[in-house]
N, C-alpha and C positions, 0 to 999 in steps of 0.2 A: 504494500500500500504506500501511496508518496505521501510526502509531505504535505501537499497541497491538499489529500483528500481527508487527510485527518486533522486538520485544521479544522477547527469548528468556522463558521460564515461569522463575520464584523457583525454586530450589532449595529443597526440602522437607528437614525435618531427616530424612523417613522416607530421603529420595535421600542425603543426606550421609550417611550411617549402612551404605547398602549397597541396599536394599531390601528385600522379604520376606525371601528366607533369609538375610540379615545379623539383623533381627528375631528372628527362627528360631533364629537358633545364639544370639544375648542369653538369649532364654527358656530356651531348652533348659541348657543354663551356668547362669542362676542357680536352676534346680529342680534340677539336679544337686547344684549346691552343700547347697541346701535338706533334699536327698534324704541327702546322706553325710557333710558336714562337722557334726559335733557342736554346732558354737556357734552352729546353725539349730534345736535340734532343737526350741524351744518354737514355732516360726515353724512347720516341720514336723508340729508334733504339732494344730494348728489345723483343717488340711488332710484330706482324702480319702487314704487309702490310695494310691489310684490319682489320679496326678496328669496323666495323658496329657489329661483334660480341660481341664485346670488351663491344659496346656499352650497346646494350643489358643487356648483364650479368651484368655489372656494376650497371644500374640502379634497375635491379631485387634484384642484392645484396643490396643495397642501401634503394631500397623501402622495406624491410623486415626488414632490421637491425635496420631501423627509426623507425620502428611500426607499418609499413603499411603490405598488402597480402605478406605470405610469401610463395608466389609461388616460387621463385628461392629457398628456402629452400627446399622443399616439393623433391621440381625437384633432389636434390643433397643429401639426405640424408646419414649423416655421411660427409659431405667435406665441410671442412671450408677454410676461404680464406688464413691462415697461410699456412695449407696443398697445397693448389696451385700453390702458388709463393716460393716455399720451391726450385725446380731446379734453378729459375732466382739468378741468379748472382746481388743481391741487395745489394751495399755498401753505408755508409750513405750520397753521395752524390745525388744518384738515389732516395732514400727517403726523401730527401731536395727537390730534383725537383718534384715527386708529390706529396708534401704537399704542396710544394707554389704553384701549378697548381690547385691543388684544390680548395683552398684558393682563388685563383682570380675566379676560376670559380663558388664559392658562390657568390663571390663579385659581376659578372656581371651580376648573374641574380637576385640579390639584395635579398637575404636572409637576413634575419633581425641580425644586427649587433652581440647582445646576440648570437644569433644561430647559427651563422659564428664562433663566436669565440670560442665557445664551439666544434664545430667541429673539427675545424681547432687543437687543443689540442689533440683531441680523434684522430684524424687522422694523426698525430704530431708522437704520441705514436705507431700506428700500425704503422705506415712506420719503426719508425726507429726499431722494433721487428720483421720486416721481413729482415734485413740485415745481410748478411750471410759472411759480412768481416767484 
């Protein structure tokens, strides 16, 4: 047997996190948040009425980008989430409110502190690279 096969596989940060419905309940928590806490609401007011889409996609994006199935890549080939959010009018206040919605929405569904905070950086950095003032 080689080396290679009895190497156990890297632990993905999508595996450190839970898996899909660990993903699943992040999403779901920071659209929540987005959806009913007031100090979302310009983040909110951006958005579709209906965010069950929103929802969707997000977690797709999310479960890929972590290490897990990258079916929402597959699905999109060539578009990234820069290219996406490139029309919205995001100024670094917009990208303040979802990172801190993010942030809490680790928090609530208690992703492991290290891993929170490591995100929250990484997520820190794209919001405020999407702002377009």
């Amino acid at each position: 047997m080689s080396d290679a096969a009895e190497a156990p596989a890297a632990e993905t940060a999508f595996d450190q996190i839970g898996g899909a419905e660990r993903v699943q309940a992040v999403v779901d928590a920071f659209y929540d948040l987005m959806d009913t806490d007031p100090a979302y609401a310009r983040l909110r007011a951006i958005h579709a009425p209906d965010l069950t889409p929103m929802r969707a996609s997000l977690a797709g994006f999310l479960t890929g980008w972590l290490g897990g199935p990258r079916d929402w890549f597959a699905a999109r080939p060539g578009v990234c989430m820069m290219s996406l959010h490139r029309s919205m009018p995001i100024d670094a206040e917009l990208a303040r409110q979802w990172t801190d919605a993010m942030g809490r929405a680790l928090d609530q569904v208690g992703v492991e502190a290290d891993m929170a905070e490591a995100l929250r950086e990484v997520f820190g950095r794209m919001s405020g690279n999407m702002t377009t003032r």
